[in-house]
N, C-alpha and C positions, 0 to 999 in steps of 0.2 A: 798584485795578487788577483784581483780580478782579470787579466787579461791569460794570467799561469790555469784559474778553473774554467775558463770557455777551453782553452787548448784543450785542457782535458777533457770535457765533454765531449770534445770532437770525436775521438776514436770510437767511443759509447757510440754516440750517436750512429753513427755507419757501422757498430758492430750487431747494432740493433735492426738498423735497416737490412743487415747483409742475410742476419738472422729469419729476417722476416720473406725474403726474396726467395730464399732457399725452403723454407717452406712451402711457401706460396706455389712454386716452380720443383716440380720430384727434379731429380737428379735423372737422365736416360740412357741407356744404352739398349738403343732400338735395333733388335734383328728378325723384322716380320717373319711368320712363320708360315706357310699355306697348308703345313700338314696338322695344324691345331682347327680350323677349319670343322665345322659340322656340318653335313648338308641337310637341310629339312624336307623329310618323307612326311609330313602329317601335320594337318591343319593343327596352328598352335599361336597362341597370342604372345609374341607381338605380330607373330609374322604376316598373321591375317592383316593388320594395319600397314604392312608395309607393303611395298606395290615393285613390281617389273615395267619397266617403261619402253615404251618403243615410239621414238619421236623422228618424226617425218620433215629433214627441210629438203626441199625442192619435189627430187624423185629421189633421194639417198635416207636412211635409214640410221637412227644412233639410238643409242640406248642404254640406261640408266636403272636409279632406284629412287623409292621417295618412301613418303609416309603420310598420313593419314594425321592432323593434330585438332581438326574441326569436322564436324559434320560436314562442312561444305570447301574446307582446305586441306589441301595437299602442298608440302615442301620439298624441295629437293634441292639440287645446286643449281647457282646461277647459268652454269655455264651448259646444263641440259637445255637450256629453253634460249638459247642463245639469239642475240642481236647485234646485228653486227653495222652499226649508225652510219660505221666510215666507208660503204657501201651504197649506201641508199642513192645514190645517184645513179646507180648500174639499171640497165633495164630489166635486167634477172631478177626474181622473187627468188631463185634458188638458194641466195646466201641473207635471205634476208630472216631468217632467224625460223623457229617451228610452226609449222601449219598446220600439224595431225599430230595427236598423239593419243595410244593405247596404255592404257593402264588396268596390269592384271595381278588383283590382291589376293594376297592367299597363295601363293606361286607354289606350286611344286613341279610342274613340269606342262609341255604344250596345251595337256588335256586334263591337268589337274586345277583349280583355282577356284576361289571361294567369288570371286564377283571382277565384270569386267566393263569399263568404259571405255568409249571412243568420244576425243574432244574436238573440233573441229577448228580454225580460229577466226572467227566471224565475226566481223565487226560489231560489239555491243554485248556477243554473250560467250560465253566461257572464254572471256580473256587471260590472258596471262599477265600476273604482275610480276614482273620481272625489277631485280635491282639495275643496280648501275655498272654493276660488274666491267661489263667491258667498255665503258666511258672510262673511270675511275681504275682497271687494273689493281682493285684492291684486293687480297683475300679474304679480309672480313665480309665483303660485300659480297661473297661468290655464294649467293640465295635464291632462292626465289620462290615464288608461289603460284598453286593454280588452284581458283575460283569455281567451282563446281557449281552447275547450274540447280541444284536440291540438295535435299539430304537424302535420296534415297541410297546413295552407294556404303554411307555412313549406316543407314539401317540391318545392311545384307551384310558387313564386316561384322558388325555386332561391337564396335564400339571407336578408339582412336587412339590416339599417343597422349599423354598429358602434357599440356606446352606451356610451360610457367619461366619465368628469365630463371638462371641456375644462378647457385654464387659460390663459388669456386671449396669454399669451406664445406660446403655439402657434397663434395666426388672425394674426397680423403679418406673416404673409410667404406668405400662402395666398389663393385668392379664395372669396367668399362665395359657395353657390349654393341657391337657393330650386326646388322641385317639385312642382307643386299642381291644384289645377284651379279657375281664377277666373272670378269671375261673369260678367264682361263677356263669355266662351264660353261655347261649346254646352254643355249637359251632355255629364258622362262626358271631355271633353277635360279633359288637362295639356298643361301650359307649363312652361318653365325658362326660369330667367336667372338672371347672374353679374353677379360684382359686386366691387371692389375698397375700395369706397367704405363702408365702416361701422365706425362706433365701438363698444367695450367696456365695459357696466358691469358691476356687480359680479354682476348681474342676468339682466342682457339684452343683446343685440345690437340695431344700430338701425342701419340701410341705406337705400339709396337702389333697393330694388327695388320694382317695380309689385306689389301685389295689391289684391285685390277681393273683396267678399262671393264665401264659397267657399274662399278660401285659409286662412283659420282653419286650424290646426291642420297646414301647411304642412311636409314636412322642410323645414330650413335647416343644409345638411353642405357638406361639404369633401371635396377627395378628398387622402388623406396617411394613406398606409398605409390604404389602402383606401378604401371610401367609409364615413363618419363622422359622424354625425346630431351638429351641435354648437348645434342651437335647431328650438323650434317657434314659429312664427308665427302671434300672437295678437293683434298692435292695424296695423290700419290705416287711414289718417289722411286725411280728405278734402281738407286740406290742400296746395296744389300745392307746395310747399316741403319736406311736414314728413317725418322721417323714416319709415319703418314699423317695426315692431319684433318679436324673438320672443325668449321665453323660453330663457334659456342653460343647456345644461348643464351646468352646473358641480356641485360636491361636494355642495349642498345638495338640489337638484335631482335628480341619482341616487339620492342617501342616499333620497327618499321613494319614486322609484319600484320601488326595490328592498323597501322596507318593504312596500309594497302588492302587490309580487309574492308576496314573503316569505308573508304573511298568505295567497295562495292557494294555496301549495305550490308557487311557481317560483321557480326561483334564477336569476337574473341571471346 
């Protein structure tokens, strides 16, 4: 008898877990869309917090998005502020990862913007914390941060993202919104789009929003109790189907960027 009610449990058991996975996890059929797309003509928050990046390695030029989550930090994807270890023996600095980078918040076009910095990378101050990214090839790891040497660029935005770990029970009843500035525009322009449609891992988030070289390092927030940076956006997929993706913040995710803040003298 006892061995007839474990068998039965079993099916429960995994009908419960299958129950919960599928919640946890939407169901997706991703067909990004570029003509859902807004472009923003007018100073407006979040977008004042989020920034156009123009990052310098060698004499070559690449560029990004990020966001504003501290007074004195900026996030964006690992693979903006890139290092490339398996090199460092070359005598070129040219592949050895960013050495300038512009960053201009409030973007609406070459001669529009609400405030602008230039980082230089100089041994000792406005260093880059970068992940492990490309040691490790992981996606979750695909982060990074930069250390501002004040708060003044914090003062001229007029405020930041709120950066707290998310937990997946909190994006179910909210919509997804991405703010960036993508390849397929001018420079210096951002775009926003919303979104209902994306799934949870334990990871990442995966949407059915457009981006394009450019969007790397993208906010992906919510607005619920303010506005809420809950992903940066780091893989997007030439795929006409496939979903796009960003880095979630979740408990493991803050825990590093606070370690890395930590390590410069800023508290989260």
């Amino acid at each position: 008898m006892k061995l007839e009610n474990t068998e039965l449990k079993n099916p429960i058991i995994l009908l419960l877990i299958l129950l919960f996975f599928f919640t946890y996890v939407k169901a997706q059929d991703c067909k990004p869309d570029s003509t859902k797309r807004l472009r923003i003509t007018a100073a407006n928050i979040p977008n004042d917090f989020s920034c156009y990046m123009e990052m310098t390695r060698g004499w070559h030029k690449y560029y990004g998005s990020g966001a504003l989550i501290h007074p004195r930090v900026i996030i964006t994807a690992g693979h903006n502020l890139a290092y490339f270890p398996f090199v460092k023996r070359i005598p070129f600095f040219l592949f050895r990862g960013t050495r300038k980078i512009d960053l201009y918040f409030g973007s609406i076009d070459s001669n529009n913007y609400k405030a602008k910095r230039t980082l230089k990378l100089v041994k000792g101050k406005n260093k880059f914390f970068k992940s492990g990214y490309w040691i490790n090839a992981k996606t979750n790891r695909d982060f990074s941060i930069i250390i501002l040497p004040d708060s003044s660029l914090f003062k001229e935005v007029g405020g930041c993202y709120k950066f707290i770990p998310v937990k997946p029970e909190e994006l179910h009843t909210t919509a997804l919104n991405l703010t960036g500035s993508p390849g397929d525009k001018k420079l210096f322009e951002m775009w926003t789009q919303s979104t209902n449609n994306f799934s949870i891992t334990d990871f990442s988030l995966k949407y059915d929003l457009f981006t394009a070289v450019r969007n790397s390092g993208s906010p992906v927030w919510i607005q619920k109790n303010g506005i809420r940076l809950v992903g940066v956006h780091s893989r997007g997929y030439k795929e006409a189907e496939s979903c796009n993706e960003a880095v979630m913040i979740n408990e493991d995710t803050y825990k590093q960027v606070a370690l890395w803040c930590k390590s410069a003298g800023v508290e989260l």
